[in-house]
C-alpha positions, 0 to 999 in steps of 0.5 A: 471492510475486513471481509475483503481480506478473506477473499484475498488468495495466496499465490507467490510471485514467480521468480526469474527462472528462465535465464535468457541465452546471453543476460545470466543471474542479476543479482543486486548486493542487498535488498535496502540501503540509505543513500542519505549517509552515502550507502550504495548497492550494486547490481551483478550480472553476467553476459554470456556474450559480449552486448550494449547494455541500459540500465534503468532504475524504475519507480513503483509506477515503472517511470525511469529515475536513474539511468546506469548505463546507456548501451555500454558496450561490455564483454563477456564475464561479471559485470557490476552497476552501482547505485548511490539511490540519486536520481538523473538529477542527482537528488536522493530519492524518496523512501520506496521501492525500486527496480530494475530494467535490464535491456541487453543487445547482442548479435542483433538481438535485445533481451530484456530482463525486467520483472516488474512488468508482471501481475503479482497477487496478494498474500494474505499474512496470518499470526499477527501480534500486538503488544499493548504495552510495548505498542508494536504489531509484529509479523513475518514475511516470507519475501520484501513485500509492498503491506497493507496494514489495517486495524479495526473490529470485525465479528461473524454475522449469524446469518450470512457468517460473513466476518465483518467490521469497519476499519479503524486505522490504516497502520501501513499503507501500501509501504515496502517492507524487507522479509523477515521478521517486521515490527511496526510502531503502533499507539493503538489509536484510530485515524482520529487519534481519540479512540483506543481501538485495541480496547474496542470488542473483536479487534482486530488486525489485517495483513495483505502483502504484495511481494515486490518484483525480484531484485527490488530495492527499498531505499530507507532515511530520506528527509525529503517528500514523500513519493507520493508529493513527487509524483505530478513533477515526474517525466517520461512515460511509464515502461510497463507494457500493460497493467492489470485492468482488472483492478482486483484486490491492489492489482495494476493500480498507479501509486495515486490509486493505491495510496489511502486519502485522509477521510475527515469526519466532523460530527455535529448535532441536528436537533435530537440527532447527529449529523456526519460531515464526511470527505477524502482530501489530499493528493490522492483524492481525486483517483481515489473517488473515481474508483467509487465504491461504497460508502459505509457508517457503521455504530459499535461496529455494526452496519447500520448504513452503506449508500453507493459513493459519490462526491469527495464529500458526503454526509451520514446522519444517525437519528436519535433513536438508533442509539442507547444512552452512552458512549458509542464508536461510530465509524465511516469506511469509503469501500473502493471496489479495487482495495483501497479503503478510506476510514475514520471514526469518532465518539458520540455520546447519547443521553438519555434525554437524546434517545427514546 
């Protein structure tokens, strides 16, 4: 639902300030690259003192996929590592983000440079724009960011004014984008592909980013599985100290909890009244639903019935008499408590003959 963006607060990710005595100014050369066409990036540093140095490449999860360098020992001065976007294994590596992990050994003593092992919040992204025509969403970002892109329609109630409306289709999903200008393909449809939801009153589009950890880098042009359809093959443990139980808005959820599961919806006529089919599917489901939350049916974009959520699979039915004769949007949202909403939709058709 879109009035949980507006709960979402505006803080930005604090940069690596304090340069630890002997591991001085990581910088990676560029903040995406194809390793499919043979690209490579490098990441710099400088010891103050000579150190045994491992560097890993971590997924969005903090699981290790490459290993650089295991306790190398280097002196003092500039140093370069490079990347080709391969894993242990020698495959290229899906389309995400990745990042560093720097542990350093001098003297007896281990620093440790690894930034994303901190608690990042959400940033709301404001002056979004659609061109029907071209059928592209444009917006800016101020830093490389995980977006998570929504359309819908949403209004103000005029008794709790309270900006609210069910979500149509989600556009980007929790996907890494690099900062600057950012344009998104977009046809206009819902999750179904049958409604034009820029032609329904009060749409609306919603933008809330998590900037990535410093010195993050988006690999781009895989041919092979998503991240997502890799994740049950991974091995090791994950490198995080602790993730943010809280679990407010995104916060310290793994990949399979952040991700949207397809929401099928299958409408069906039940004597005058309609019946809705509803489920989440796909290899997300099972996360998904153990965050429970609400389940939603709104008509026209009006709430008309929200019960707590249970099953994967749940049905709605909307009696005849709620419904004017005409055409009418109704749409299902699975609201989790943790962010992640699950929407579809579909078109009914109400005769006169149907409602009172």
């Amino acid at each position: 639902m879109f009035n949980r963006f507006a709960r979402v607060s505006a803080v930005a990710l604090l940069a690596f300030s304090a340069q630890a005595a002997v591991l001085r100014q990581p910088l990676v050369s560029k903040p995406f690259f194809n390793p499919s066409l043979g690209q490579s990036i490098s990441l710099a540093f400088e010891l103050a003192d000579a150190a045994a140095v491992t560097a890993r490449v971590l997924d969005r999860d903090g699981f290790p996929v490459r290993t650089l360098t295991r306790a190398k020992s280097l002196g003092v001065g500039r140093h370069h590592l490079v990347w080709d976007g391969r894993n242990d294994a020698g495959v290229v590596v899906p389309n995400e983000a990745w990042s560093f992990r720097l542990d350093v050994v001098s003297n007896g003593a281990t620093e440790t440079y690894f930034p994303a092992d901190r608690a990042v919040e959400m940033v709301q992204i404001k002056d979004v724009t659609y061109d029907r025509r071209g059928a592209l969403l444009r917006y800016t970002l101020p830093r490389d960011s995980r977006v998570h892109l929504q359309a819908g329609v949403a209004s103000t109630n005029p008794r709790t004014k309270v900006v609210t409306g069910p979500v149509l289709k989600t556009v980007v999903d929790r996907e890494p984008r690099v900062a600057g200008a950012v344009i998104e393909h977009w046809n206009g449809h819902d999750e179904s592909g049958t409604i034009a939801v820029p032609d329904l009153p009060n749409f609306v589009v919603a933008v809330a980013t998590t900037p990535l950890p410093e010195n993050s880098i988006i690999t781009v042009g895989s041919r092979g599985e998503p991240f997502i359809e890799t994740v049950a093959s991974r091995k090791g443990a994950s490198l995080f100290a602790a993730r943010d139980t809280s679990h407010r808005h995104h916060q310290g959820l793994t990949a399979l909890q952040d991700v949207t599961p397809p929401l099928d919806v299958i409408v069906s006529r039940s004597g005058r009244d309609f019946v809705l089919e509803c489920g989440v599917t796909g290899p997300a489901a099972v996360p998904f639903t153990k965050m429970g939350g609400q389940v939603m049916l709104f008509v026209d974009g009006l709430l008309v019935r929200k019960k707590a959520a249970g099953p994967a699979a749940f049905r709605f039915s909307l009696e005849a008499d709620e419904l004017t004769p005409g055409p009418h949007v109704v749409a299902v949202n699975w609201v989790t408590p943790n962010g992640p909403t699950a929407a579809n939709a579909a078109r009914v058709v109400a005769s006169s003959s149907t409602a009172r």
